[in-house]
C-alpha positions as CSV (number, residue, x, y, z in Angstrom):
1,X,0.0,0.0,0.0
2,X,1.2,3.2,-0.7
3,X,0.3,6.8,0.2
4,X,1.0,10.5,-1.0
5,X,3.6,12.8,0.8
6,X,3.9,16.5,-0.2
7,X,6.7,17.5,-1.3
8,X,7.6,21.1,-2.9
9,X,10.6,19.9,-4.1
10,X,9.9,17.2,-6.5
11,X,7.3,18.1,-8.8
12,X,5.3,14.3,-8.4
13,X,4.2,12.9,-5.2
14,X,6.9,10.5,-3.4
15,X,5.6,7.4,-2.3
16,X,6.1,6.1,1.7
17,X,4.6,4.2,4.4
18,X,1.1,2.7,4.5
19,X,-0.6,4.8,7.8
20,X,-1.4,7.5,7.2
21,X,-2.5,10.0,11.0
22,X,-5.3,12.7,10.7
23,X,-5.9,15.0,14.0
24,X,-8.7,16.4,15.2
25,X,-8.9,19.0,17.9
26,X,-11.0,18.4,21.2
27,X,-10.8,21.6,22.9
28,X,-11.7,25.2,20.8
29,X,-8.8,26.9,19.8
30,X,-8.3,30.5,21.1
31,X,-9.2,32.4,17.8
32,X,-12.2,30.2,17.6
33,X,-13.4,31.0,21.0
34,X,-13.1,34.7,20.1
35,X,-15.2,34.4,17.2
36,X,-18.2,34.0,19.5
37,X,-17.5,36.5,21.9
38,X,-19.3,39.0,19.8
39,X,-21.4,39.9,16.9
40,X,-22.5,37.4,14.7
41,X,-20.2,34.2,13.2
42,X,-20.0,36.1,9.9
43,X,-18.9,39.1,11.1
44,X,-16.5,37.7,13.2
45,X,-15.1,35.5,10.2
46,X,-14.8,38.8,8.2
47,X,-12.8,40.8,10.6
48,X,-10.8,37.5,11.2
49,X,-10.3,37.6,7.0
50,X,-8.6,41.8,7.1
51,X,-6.4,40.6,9.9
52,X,-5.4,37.6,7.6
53,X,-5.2,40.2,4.4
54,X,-3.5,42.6,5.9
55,X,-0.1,40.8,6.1
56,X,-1.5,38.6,2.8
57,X,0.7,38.0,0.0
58,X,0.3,36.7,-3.4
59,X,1.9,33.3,-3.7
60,X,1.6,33.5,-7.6
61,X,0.9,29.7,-7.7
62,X,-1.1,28.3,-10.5
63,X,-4.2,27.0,-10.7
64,X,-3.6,23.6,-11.0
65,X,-2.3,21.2,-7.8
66,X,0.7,20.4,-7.2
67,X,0.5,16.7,-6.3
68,X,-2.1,16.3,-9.4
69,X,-4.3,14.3,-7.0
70,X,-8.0,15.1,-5.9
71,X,-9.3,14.5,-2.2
72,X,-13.0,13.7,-2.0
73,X,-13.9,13.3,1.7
74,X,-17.0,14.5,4.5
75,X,-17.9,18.1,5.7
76,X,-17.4,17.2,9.4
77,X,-15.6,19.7,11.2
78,X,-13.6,17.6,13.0
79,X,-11.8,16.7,9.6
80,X,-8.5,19.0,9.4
81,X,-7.7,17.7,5.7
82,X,-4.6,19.6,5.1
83,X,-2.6,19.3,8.1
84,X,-4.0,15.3,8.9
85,X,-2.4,14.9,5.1
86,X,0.3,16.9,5.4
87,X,-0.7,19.1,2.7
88,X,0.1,22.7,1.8
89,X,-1.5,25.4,0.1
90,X,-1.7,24.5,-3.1
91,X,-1.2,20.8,-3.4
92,X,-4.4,19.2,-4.2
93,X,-8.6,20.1,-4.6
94,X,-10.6,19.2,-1.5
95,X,-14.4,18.4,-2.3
96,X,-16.3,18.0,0.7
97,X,-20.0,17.2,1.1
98,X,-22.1,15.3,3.6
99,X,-20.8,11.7,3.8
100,X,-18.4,12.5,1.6
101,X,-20.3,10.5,-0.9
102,X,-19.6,10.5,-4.7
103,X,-22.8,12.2,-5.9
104,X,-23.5,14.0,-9.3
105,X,-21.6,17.2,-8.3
106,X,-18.9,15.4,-7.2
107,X,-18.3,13.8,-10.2
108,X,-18.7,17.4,-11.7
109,X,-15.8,18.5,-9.7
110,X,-13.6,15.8,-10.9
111,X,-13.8,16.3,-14.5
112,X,-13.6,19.8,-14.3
113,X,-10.4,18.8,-12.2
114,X,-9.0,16.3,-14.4
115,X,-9.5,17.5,-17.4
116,X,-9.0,21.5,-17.3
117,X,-6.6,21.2,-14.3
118,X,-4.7,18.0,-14.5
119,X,-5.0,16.4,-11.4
120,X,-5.0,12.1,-11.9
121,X,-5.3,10.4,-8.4
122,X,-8.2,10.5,-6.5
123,X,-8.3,9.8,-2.6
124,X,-11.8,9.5,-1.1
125,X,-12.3,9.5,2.8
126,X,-15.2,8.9,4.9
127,X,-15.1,8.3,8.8
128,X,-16.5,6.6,12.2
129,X,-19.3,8.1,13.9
130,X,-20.6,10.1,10.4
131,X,-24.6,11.8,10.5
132,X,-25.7,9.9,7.4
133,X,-25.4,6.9,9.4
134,X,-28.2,7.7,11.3
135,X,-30.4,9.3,8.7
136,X,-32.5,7.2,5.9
137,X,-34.0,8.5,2.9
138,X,-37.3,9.6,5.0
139,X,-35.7,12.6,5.9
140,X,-36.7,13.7,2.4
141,X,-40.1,13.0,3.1
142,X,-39.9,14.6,6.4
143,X,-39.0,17.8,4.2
144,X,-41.7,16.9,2.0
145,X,-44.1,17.2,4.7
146,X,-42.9,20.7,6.3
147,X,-42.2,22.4,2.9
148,X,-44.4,20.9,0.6
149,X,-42.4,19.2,-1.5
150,X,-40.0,16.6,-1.5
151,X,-36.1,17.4,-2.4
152,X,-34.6,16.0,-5.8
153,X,-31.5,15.1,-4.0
154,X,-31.0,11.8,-2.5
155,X,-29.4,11.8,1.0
156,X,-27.2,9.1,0.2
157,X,-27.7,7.6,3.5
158,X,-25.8,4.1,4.7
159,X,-25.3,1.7,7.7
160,X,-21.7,0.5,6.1
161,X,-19.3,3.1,5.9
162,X,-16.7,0.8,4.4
163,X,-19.1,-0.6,2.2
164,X,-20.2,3.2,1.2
165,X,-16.4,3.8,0.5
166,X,-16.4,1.0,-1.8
167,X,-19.5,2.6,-3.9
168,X,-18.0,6.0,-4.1
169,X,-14.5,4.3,-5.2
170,X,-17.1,2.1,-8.1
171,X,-18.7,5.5,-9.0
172,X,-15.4,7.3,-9.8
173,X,-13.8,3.9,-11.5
174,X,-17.0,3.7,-14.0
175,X,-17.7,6.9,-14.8
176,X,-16.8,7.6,-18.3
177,X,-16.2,11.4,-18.0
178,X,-12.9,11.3,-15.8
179,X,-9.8,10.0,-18.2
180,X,-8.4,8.7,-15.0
181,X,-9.5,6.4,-12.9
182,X,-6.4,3.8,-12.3
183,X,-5.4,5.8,-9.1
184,X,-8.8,5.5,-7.0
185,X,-8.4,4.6,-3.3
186,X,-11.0,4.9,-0.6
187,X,-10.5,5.2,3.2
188,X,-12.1,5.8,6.3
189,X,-11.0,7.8,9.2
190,X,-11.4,7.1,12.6
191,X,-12.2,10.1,14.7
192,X,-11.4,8.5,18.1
193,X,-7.2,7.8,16.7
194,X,-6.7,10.1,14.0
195,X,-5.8,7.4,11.7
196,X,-6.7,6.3,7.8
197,X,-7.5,3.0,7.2
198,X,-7.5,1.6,4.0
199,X,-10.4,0.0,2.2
200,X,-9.7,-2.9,-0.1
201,X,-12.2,-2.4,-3.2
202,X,-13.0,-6.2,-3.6
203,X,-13.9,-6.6,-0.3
């Protein structure tokens, strides 16, 4: 098994051991507790962004990543994608959704990745303890009831995270709009140890 490493000063990923540790933070970090000292969350995230622009500058990078490689993975906060990866501004796309399931948009994201911005590996990552585990698809109908009508989204809801890796990794492997698909691996991280684990796709 192999894994990707960031590094700026080859221009292709380099290739290393097969663990791979994501953190996550249990207590709020000081900036973050200011942000709700005052004022709404918005406004606190704008004045956060002219402190951060006000000593910003231009790193005149391109568009397109660095490591060529596309990370597909959940919304959930406690996910810190680009330090848990070891990444850098710069080195890959990040698309995030709930589940961090391989829906229709996601696979919008890809091509538009692949094929106008030359990324070719894709790393998908679910984890323990995710909300569509305990949600079916009646929460659609439960919409339907309070709004009148029922959502055209599915909410891609499972029991079997691993198994749900394995369908995202099937989705991105067979769909005919992404020029590559060899480099597709799934995995599913474990909020309790901060560590990836691998999912075999034939499992």
């Amino acid at each position: 098994m192999t894994f990707f490493v960031p590094s700026h000063s080859v221009p292709e990923p380099v290739v290393t051991t097969n663990v791979v540790c994501m953190t996550t933070s249990a207590s709020l970090p000081a900036e973050s507790a200011e942000l709700t000292a005052g004022g709404s969350v918005t406004d606190q995230l704008v004045a956060a962004n002219r402190r951060y622009a006000a000593t910003f500058k231009d790193p005149g990078m391109d568009a397109r990543p660095v490591l060529h490689v596309a990370v597909v993975a959940c919304m959930d906060a406690r996910l810190d994608l680009h330090k848990a990866l070891g990444l850098e501004l710069g080195d890959c796309h990040t698309i995030r959704n709930a589940g961090g399931v391989v829906t229709d948009d996601t696979i919008r994201s890809l091509t538009i990745s692949q094929r106008a911005l030359g990324t070719r590996s894709v790393i998908l990552i679910h984890h323990t303890g995710c909300g569509l585990e305990s949600l079916t698809e009646d929460f659609r109908h439960e919409l339907e009831d309070e709004v009148g009508q029922r959502p055209a989204w599915a909410v891609e809801a499972f029991r079997d995270v691993d198994q749900d890796v394995r369908q995202s990794m099937q989705r991105v492997r067979t769909n005919p709009f992404l020029p590559h698909r060899d480099d597709v691996r799934g995995f599913v991280f474990d909020v309790h140890t901060g560590l990836l684990r691998e999912i075999d796709p034939a499992s």
